[in-house]
C-alpha positions in Angstrom: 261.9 147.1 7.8 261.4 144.1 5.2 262.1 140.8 7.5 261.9 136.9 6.4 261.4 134.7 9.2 262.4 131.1 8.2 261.2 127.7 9.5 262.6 124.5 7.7 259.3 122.7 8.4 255.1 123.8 9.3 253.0 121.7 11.5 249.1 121.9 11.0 249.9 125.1 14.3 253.2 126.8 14.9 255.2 125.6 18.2 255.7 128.2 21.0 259.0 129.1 19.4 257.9 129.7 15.8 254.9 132.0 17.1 257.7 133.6 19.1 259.9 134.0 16.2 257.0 135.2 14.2 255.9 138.3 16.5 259.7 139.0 16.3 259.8 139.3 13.0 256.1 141.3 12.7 257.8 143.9 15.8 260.7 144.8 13.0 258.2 145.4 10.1 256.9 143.6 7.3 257.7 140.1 7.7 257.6 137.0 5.2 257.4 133.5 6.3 259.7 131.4 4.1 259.2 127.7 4.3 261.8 124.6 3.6 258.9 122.8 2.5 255.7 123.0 1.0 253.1 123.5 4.1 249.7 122.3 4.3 246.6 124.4 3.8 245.7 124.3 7.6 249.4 126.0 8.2 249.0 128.7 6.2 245.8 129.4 7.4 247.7 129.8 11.1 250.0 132.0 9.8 247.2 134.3 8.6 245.7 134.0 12.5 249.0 135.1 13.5 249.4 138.4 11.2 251.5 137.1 8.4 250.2 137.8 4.9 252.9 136.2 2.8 254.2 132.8 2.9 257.2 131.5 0.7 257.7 127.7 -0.1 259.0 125.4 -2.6 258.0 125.0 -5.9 259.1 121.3 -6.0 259.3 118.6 -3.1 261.8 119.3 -1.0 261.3 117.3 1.8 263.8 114.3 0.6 266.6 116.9 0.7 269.3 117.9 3.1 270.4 121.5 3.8 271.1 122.3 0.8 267.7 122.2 -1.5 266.6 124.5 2.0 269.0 126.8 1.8 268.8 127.2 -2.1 264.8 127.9 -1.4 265.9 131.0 1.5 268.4 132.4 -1.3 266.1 132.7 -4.0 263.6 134.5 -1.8 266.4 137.0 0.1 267.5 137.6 -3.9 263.9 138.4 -4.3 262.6 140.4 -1.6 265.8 142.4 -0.2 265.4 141.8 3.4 267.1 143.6 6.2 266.8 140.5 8.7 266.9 137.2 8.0 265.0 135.2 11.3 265.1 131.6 12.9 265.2 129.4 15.2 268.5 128.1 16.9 267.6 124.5 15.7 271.0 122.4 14.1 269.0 122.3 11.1 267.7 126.0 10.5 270.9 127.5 11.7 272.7 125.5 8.5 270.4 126.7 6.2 270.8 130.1 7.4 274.5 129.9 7.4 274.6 128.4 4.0 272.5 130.8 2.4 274.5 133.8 3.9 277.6 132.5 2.6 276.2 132.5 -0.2 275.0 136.0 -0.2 278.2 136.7 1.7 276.0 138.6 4.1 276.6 138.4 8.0 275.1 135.6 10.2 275.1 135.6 14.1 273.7 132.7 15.6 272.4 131.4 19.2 271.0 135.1 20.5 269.5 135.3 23.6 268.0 138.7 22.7 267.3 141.1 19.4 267.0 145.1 19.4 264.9 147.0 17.2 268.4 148.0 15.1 269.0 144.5 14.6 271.8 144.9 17.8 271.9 141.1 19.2 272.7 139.8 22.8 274.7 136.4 22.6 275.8 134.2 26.0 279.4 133.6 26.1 281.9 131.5 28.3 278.9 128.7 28.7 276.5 131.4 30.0 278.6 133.3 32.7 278.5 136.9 30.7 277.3 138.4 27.4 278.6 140.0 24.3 276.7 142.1 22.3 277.1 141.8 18.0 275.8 143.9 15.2 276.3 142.8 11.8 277.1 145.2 9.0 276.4 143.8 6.0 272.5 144.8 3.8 271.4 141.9 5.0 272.5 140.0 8.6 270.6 136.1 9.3 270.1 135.5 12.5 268.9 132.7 14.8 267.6 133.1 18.1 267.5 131.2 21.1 263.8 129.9 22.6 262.8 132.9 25.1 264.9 135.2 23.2 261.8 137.6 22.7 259.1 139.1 25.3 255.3 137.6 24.1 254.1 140.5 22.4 250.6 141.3 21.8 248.5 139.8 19.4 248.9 140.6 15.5 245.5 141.5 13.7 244.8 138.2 11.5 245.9 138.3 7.7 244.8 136.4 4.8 248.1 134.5 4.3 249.0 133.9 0.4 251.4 131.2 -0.4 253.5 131.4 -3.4 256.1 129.3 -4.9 259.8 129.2 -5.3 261.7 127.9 -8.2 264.5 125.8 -6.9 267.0 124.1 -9.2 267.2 120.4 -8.6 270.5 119.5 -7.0 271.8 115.7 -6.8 273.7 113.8 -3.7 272.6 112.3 -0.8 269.1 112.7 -0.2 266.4 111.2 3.3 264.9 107.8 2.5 262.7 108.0 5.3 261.8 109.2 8.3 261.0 107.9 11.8 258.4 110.5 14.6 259.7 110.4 17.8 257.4 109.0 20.2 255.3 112.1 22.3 254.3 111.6 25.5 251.7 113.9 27.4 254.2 116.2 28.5 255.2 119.3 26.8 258.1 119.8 24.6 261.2 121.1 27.0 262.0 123.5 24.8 258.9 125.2 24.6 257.2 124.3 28.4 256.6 127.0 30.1 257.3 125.2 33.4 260.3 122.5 33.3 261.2 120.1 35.8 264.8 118.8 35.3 266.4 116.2 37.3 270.5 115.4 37.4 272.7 113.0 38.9 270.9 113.3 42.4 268.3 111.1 40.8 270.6 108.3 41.0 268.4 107.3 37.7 265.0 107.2 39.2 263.2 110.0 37.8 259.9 109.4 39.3 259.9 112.4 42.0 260.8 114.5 38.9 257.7 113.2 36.7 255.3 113.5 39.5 256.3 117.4 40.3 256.1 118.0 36.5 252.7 116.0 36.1 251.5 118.2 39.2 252.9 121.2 37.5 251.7 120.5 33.9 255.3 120.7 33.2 257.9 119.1 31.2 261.1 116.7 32.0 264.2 118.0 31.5 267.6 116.4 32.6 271.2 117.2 32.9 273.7 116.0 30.4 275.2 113.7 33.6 271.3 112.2 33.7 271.0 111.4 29.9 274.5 110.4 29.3 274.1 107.5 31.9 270.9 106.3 29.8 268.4 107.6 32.2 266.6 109.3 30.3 266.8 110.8 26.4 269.1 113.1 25.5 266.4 114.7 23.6 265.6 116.3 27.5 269.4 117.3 28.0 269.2 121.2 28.8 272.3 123.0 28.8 275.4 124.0 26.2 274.9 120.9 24.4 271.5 120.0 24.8 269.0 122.6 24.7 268.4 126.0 25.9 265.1 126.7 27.7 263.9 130.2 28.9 260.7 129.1 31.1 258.7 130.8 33.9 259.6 128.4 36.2 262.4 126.2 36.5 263.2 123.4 38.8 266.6 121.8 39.0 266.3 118.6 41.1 269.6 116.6 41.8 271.5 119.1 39.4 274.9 120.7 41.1 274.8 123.7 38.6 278.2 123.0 36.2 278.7 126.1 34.0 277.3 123.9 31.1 273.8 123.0 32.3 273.7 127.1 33.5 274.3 128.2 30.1 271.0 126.1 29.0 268.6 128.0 31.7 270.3 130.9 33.5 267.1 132.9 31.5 264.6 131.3 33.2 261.8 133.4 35.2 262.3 131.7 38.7 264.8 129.4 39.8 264.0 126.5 42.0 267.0 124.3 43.2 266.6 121.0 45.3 270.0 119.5 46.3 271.5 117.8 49.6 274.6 119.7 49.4 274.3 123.4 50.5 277.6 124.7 48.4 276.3 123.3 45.7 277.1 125.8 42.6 273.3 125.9 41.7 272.2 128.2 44.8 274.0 130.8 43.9 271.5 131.6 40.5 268.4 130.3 42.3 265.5 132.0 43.4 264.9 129.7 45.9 267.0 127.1 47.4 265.5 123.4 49.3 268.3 121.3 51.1 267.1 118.4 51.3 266.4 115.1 49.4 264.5 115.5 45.9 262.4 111.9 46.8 260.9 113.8 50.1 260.7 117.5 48.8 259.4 116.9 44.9 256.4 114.3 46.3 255.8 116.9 49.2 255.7 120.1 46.4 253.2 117.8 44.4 250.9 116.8 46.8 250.2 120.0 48.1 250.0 121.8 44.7 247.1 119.0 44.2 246.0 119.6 47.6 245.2 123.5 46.6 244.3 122.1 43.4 241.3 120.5 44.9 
């Protein structure tokens, strides 16, 4: 099965969920990496480590442009190789290229799965993660975005010798970025792509500190409820949940967090659930693994000092 799998931009490595994304696309068949713009020599050369032999990017400099020089770049190459899948992240950004380009193609597009078959059958959350629904698309060619976690690791591809070739993009006029600011990275990892996450809620009463000390014990990253970045306590860039983001790690720990349908719909998928929370009916308990009753500043210090204890 002919697959592209799409990424809008390359670092110098791929992030946990483009490697993820990539193995998915290599487990359907021959898979092409199609870029939103031009990716440095280092990048291509980690494609190749991860098995992909073809990469697709801009002719031109597209990295001024919004949506719609991206989405121009995924057309000309779906026109050109005739996939059966089109692949990406659930980022805002990738999932309006995709939808752009297959409206375009008038081709199908199902967005935000949470897990991808081997006939291209999708699993999707519904009702902010309380069931699931399971889509198909019928059209020659369906886009897709998937959800962080959406796909088991799968073994290591043999290395390729990626090629990179160009695509000839038309210029298009309009609004266009003037610049561009990083967000500042702290040690932590990324919450979308941790593998441990430590998230802390209204229980915090806006002192995350318990929280940051479990997750520094843990190696883990800081995630928050939508109550917790809201109020300014932390950046909503940690928010997990229906309108933040969706995390699938192996462990889990809700701190302070009652459990409102919203913030389950970000992490229900996670491997274990810990919950720490003073009130016992709290909605939380009933998806956990494990539940603490107690106050998060005496358990999370307590957790942490004796992982470093053991550590030692």
């Amino acid at each position: 099965m002919s697959t592209i799998v799409y990424f809008d931009a390359l670092g110098e490595a791929p992030g946990a969920a483009q490697r993820e994304l990539i193995a998915a696309g290599l487990g359907l068949g021959d898979a092409t990496v199609v870029l939103g713009t031009a990716p440095s020599a280092a990048a291509v050369s980690a494609l190749g480590a991860l098995g992909v032999a073809r990469v697709l990017a801009p002719a031109s400099d597209a990295s001024t442009s919004l949506a719609l020089a991206q989405a121009d770049a995924l057309l000309a190459a779906v026109r050109e190789l005739g996939p059966r899948a089109v692949l990406s992240t659930a980022t805002p950004r990738e999932t309006e290229v995709l939808a752009r380009a297959a409206a375009l193609s008038e081709s199908g597009i199902i967005t935000g799965a949470t897990a991808l078959g081997e006939d291209l059958r999708v699993t999707k959350s519904v009702l902010a993660g309380s069931g699931r629904s399971q889509a198909q698309a019928t059209t020659p060619t369906v886009f897709i975005t998937l959800k962080s976690g959406a796909q088991a690791p799968a073994a290591a591809p043999a290395p390729a010798e990626a090629q990179l070739s160009s695509i000839e993009v038309p210029a298009r006029s309009g609004a266009v970025i003037t610049s561009r600011t990083q967000r500042a990275r702290g040690g932590r990892p990324e919450v979308a792509d941790a593998s441990v996450v430590v998230s802390g809620g209204r229980g915090t009463d806006g002192d995350f500190a318990a929280v940051e000390t479990l997750a520094d014990a843990l190696g883990a990253a800081v995630g928050a409820s939508r109550v917790a970045a809201d109020a300014g306590w932390v950046g909503h860039e940690l928010q997990v949940g229906q309108t933040g983001k969706t995390v699938s790690p192996q462990l889990y720990v809700a701190a302070g967090i009652s459990g409102a349908v919203q913030h389950l719909a970000g992490m229900r998928t996670s491997g274990t659930i810990v919950a720490v929370n003073t009130d016992e009916d709290a909605p939380i308990f009933e998806i956990a693994d494990l539940g603490i009753v107690g106050r998060l500043e005496d358990v999370l210090p307590q957790a942490a000092a004796e992982i470093e204890r053991r550590r030692a």
